[in-house]
C-alpha positions in Angstrom: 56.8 46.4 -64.3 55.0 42.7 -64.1 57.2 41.9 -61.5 55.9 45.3 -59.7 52.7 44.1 -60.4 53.1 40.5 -59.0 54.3 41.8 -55.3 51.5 44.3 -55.5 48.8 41.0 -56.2 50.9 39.1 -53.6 50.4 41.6 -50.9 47.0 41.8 -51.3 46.6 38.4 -51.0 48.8 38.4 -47.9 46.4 41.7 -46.4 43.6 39.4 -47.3 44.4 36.3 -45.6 45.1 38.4 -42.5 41.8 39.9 -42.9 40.2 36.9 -43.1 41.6 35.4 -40.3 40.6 38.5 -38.0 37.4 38.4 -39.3 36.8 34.3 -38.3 38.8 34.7 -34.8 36.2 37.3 -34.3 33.2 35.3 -34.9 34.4 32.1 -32.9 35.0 34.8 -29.6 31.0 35.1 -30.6 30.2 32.0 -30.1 32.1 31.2 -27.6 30.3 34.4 -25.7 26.7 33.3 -27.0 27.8 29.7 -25.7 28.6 30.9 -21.7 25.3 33.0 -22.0 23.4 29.8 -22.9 25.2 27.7 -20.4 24.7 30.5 -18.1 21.1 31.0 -18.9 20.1 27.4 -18.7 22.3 27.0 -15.3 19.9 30.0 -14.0 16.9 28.2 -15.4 17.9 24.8 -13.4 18.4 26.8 -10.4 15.4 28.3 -10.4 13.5 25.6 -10.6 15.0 23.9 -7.8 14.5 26.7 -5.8 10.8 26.2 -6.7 10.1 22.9 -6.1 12.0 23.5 -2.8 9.9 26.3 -2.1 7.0 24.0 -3.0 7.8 21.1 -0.9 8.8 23.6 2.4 5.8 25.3 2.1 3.5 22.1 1.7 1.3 21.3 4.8 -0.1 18.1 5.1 -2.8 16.4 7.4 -3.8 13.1 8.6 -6.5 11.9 10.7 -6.2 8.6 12.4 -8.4 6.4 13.9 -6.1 5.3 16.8 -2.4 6.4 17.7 0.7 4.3 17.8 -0.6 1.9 20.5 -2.4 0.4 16.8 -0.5 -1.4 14.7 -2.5 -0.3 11.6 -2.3 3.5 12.6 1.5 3.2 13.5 2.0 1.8 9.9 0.6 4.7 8.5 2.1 7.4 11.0 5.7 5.4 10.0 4.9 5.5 6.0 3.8 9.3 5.8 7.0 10.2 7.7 9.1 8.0 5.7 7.9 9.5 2.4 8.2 13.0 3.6 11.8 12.6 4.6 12.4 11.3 1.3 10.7 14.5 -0.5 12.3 16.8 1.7 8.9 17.6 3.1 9.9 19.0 6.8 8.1 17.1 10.0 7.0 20.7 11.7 4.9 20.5 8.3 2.9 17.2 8.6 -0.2 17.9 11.5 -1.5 14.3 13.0 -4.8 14.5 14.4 -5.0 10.9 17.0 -8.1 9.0 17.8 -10.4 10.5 15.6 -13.5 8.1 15.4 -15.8 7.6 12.6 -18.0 9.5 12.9 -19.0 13.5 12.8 -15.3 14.6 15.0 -14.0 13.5 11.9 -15.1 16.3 9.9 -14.4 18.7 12.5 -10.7 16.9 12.4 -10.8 17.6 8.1 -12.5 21.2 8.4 -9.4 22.1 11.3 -6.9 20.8 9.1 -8.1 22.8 6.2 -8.5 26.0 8.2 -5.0 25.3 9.5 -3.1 25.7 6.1 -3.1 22.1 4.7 -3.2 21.4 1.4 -3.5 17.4 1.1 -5.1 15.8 4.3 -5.2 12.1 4.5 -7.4 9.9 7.0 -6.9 5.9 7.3 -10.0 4.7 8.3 -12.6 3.2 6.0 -15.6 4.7 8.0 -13.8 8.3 8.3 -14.5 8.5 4.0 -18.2 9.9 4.5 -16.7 12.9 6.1 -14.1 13.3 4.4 -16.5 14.0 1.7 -18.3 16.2 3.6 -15.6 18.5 3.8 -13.9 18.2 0.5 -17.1 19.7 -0.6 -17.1 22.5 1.8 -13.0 23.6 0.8 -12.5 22.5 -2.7 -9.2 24.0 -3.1 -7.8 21.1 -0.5 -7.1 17.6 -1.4 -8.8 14.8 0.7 -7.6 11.3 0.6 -9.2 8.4 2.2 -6.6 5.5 2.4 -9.3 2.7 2.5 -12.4 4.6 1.4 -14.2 3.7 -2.2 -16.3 6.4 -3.0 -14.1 8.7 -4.8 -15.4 7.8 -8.1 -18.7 8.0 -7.3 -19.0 11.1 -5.4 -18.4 13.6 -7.9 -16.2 15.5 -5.9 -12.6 16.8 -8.1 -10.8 16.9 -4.9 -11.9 13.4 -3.3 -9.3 10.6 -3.4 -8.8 6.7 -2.5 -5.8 5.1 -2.3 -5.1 1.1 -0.9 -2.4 -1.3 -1.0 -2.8 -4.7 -2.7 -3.3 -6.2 0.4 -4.3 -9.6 -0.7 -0.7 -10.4 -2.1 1.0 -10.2 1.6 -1.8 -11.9 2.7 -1.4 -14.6 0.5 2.4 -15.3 1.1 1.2 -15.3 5.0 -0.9 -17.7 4.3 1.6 -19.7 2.9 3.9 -19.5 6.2 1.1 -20.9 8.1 0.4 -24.0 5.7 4.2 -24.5 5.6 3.7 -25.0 9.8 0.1 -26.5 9.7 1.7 -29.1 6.8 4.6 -29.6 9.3 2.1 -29.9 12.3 0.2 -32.5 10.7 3.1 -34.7 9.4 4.2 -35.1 12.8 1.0 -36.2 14.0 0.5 -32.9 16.6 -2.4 -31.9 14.5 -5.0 -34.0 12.8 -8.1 -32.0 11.7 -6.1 -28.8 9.9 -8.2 -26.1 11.4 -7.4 -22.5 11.2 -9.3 -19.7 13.4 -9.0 -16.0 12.5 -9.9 -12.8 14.2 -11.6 -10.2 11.8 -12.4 -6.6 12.6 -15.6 -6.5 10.5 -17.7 -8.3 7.4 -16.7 -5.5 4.9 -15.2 -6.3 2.0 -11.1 -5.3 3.0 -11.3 -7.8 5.8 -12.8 -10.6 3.6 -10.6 -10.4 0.5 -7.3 -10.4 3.1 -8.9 -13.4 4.7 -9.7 -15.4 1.8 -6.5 -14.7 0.6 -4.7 -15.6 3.4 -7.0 -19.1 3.4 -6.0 -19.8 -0.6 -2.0 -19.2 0.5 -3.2 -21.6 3.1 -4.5 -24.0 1.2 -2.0 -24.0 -1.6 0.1 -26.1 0.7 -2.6 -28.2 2.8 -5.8 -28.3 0.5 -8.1 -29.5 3.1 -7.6 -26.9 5.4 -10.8 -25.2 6.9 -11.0 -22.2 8.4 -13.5 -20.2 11.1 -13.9 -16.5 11.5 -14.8 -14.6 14.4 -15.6 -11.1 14.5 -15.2 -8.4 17.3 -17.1 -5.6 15.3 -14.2 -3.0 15.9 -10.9 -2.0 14.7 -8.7 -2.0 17.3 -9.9 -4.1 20.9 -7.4 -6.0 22.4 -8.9 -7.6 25.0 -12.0 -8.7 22.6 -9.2 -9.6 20.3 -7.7 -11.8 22.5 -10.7 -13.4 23.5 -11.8 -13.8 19.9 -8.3 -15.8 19.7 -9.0 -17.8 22.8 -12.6 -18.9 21.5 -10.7 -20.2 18.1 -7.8 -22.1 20.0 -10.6 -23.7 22.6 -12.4 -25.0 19.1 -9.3 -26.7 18.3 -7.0 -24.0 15.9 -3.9 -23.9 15.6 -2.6 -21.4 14.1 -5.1 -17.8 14.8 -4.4 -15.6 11.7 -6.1 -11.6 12.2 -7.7 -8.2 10.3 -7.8 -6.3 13.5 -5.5 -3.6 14.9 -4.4 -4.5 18.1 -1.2 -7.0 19.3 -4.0 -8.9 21.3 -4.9 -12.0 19.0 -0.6 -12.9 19.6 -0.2 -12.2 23.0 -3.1 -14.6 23.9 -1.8 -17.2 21.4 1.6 -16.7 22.9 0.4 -17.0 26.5 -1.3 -20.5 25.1 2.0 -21.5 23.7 3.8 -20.9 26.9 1.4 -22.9 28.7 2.5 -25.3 26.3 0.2 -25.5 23.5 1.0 -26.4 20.2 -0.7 -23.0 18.4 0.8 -20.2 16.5 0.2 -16.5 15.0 0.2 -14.6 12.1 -0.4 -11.4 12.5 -0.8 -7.8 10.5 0.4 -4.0 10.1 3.8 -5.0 12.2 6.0 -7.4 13.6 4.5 -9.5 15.9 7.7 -10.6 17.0 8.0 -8.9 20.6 4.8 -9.5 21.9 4.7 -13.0 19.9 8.7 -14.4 20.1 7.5 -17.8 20.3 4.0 -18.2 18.5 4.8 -15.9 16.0 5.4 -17.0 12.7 4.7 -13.9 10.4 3.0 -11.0 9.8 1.5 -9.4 6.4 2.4 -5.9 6.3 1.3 -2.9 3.9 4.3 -0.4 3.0 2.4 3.0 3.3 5.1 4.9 2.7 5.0 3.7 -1.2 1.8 4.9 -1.3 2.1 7.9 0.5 4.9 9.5 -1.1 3.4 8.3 -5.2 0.1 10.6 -3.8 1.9 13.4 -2.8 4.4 13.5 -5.8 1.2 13.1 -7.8 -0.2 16.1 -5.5 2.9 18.2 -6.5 2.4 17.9 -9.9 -1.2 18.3 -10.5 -2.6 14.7 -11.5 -3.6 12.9 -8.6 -5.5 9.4 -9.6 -9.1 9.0 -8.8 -8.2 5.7 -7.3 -4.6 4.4 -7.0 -3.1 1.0 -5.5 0.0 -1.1 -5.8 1.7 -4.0 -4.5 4.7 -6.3 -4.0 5.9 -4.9 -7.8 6.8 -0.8 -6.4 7.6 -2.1 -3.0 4.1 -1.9 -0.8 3.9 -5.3 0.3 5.9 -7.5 2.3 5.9 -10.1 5.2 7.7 -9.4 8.4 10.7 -11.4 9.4 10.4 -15.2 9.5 9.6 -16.3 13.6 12.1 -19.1 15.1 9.5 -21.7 14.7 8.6 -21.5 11.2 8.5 -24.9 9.6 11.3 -26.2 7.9 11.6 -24.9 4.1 9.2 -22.2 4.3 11.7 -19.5 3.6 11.9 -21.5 0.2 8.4 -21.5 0.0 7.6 -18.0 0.2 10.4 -16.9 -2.4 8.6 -19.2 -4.4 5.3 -17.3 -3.6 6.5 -13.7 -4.3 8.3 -15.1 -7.2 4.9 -16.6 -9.0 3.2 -13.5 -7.8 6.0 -11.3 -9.5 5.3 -13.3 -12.9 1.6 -13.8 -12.8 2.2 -17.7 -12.0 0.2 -17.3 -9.2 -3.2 -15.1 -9.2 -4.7 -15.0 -5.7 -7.9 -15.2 -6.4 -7.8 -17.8 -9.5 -11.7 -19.3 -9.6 -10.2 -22.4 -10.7 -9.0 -22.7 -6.6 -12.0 -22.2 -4.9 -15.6 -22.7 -5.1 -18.8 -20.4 -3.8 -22.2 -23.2 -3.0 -19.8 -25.7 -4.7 -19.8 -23.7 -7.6 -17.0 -22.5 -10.0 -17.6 -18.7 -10.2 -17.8 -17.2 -13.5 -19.0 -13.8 -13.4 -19.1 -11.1 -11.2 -20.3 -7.9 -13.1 -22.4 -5.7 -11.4 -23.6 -8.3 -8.8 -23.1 -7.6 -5.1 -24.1 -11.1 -4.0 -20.8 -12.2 -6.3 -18.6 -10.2 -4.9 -18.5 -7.0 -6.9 -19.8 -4.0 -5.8 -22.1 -1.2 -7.1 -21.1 1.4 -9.8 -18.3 -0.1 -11.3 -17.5 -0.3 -14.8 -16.0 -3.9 -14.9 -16.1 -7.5 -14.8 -14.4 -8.4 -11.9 -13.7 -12.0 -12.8 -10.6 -11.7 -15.7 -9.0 -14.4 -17.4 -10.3 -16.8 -14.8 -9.2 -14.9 -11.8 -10.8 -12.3 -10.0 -9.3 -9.4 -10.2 -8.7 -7.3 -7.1 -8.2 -3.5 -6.6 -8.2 -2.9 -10.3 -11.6 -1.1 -10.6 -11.0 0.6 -7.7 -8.2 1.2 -5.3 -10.2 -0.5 -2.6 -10.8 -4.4 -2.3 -14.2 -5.5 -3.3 -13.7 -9.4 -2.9 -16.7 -10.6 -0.6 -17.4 -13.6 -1.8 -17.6 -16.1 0.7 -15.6 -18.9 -0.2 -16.2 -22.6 0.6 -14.2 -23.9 3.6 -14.4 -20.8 5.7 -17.4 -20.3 8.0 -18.0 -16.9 10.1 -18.8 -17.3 13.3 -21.2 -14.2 13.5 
């Protein structure tokens, strides 16, 4: 009987195990099912998404208003940057509407008010007189973002949908500058130049064209101290035959080397044609290689990388937080200095590694008070005062840590201090 008893208990213990195990087999095939719905679910999730932000970026128009076409070196930067960063967002060409020669003035608005109409969403312009209108119609369609590249009243102007955005220009100036000490230094210790006199040709006396000259002068004088420097102005953006004249007028006064702030490739070709003639002068130009107009007289150019700019504004624009004011430099990629020309002077490729590298690690501030002197005066302060080279309704002292600081309270430069050792001609 016990031992009836004992097979009976065994049994059950067998039936039990087996139940068991068909119980647990059933919940793993659970899992396992609630696991591929997950996966599945999340896959679908990812999917989706990416089919929105495709949608977004296909059905994104965009507009931009230049001041001149291509023949300008300045607007042909920009035309090549906002391509560049749509192609790298995906954004189609067919979506991107350029409107050419737009001065600054009233057609401007008309230009912004079109592009709005048309379907776009973000409209850029490039020229610092074009931000007045561009104001003008962000008011009038405030569902569309306007963004002045070298304007400075977006913070001021109360407008949600109102934007600036500027490269640190003053950094590739700089290094320029340093490219034409390394020759004037060169110049000099072979005896072909004995006053170290600089010319350049500037657009106009705002504040953009005399921090990038300034800078250019310290780079400048960071290898030949005594260095002086004359500025002539042609009171336009983009006139090459006053821009060539401007650069003639400078080399008859005894320059050598012409740097520029204007648009056009006509400072070079008139240095070039003085070079040929058998001159000792040389260029350094701006916005792009002055290489093939320049192949002698060149030596370098300082050039803005708008497409860095353009494509952090309209990921920014995608995703809802676009910056009052935004600006970068040689640190994400928006400044650089064309290629080296044959007749650089002898270490200068050194030399400018050097430059970047002290700019990279804050060696080297541009704009360090300790280098330069206003009425033979060290400058201290610049808070709130025009006349020192800030500007009005900030919300900073410019001058930081003994260096004034430059496109930090606002995307736009504000340096206009003018600087002992550089003279403007009118």
């Amino acid at each position: 009987m016990k031992k009836i008893i004992a097979l009976l208990l065994a049994l059950m213990m067998v039936f039990g195990m087996v139940a068991c195990g068909s119980a647990n087999e059933e919940v793993v095939e659970e899992t396992t099912e609630e696991t591929v719905v997950e996966e599945t679910t999340e896959e679908t999730t990812e999917e989706a998404v990416e089919e929105t932000e495709e949608t977004v970026v296909s059905d994104l128009k965009i507009g931009a208003i230049l001041v001149h076409d291509e023949n300008s070196g300045y607007d042909m930067a920009h035309i090549e940057g906002l391509n560049a960063a749509c192609e790298a967002l995906g954004i189609p060409m067919e979506n991107v509407t350029y409107k050419y020669n737009i001065p600054e003035d009233e057609t401007c608005y008309d230009a912004a008010a079109d592009l709005a109409d048309s379907g776009c969403s973000i409209i850029f312009s490039d020229s610092y007189g074009h931000q007045t209108y561009m104001a003008q119609a962000a008011e009038e369609f405030p569902e569309t973002m306007f963004i002045a590249c070298t304007g400075d009243q977006a913070a001021t102007s109360g407008l949600d949908n109102l934007k600036n955005i500027f490269p640190y220009t003053f950094e590739s100036r700089y290094v320029s500058g340093v490219v034409a000490g390394m020759k004037l230094k060169a110049m000099m210790d072979e005896g072909i130049v004995t006053d170290p006199y600089v010319g350049y040709v500037g657009a106009f006396p705002y504040a953009e064209v005399v921090s990038g000259y300034t800078a250019f002068f310290l780079g400048i004088q960071s290898i030949v101290p005594e260095a002086h420097m004359d500025v002539q102005y042609t009171n336009s953006w983009y006139d090459p035959i006053a821009e060539g004249e401007a650069a003639k007028a400078l080399m008859g006064n005894g320059c050598a080397i012409i740097g520029q702030h204007a648009d056009s490739t006509g400072a070079p070709a008139e240095v070039q044609a003085a070079w040929e003639a058998g001159n000792q002068v040389y260029s350094v130009g701006y916005n792009i290689d002055m290489l093939a107009v320049a192949p002698d007289a060149a030596l370098t150019s300082a050039q803005n990388v708008w497409s860095v700019l353009y494509q952090a504004t309209l990921e920014a624009f995608m995703a809802g937080e676009v910056p009052t004011d935004y600006a970068c430099g040689a640190a994400n990629g928006a400044q650089k200095i064309s290629d080296l020309g044959p007749n650089v002077a002898e270490g200068t490729a050194e030399a400018v590694e050097a430059a970047w590298a002290g700019i990279a690690d804050g060696s080297i501030k541009v704009f360090d008070t300790a280098k330069f002197t206003v009425g033979g005066e060290t400058v201290t302060t610049a808070f709130g005062l025009d006349a020192d080279g800030d500007f009005v309704n900030d919300h900073g002292e410019a001058i930081v840590d003994g260096a004034f600081v430059e496109s930090v309270l606002r995307s736009a430069p504000y340096f206009s201090l003018r600087i002992d050792g550089i003279t403007e001609l009118n």
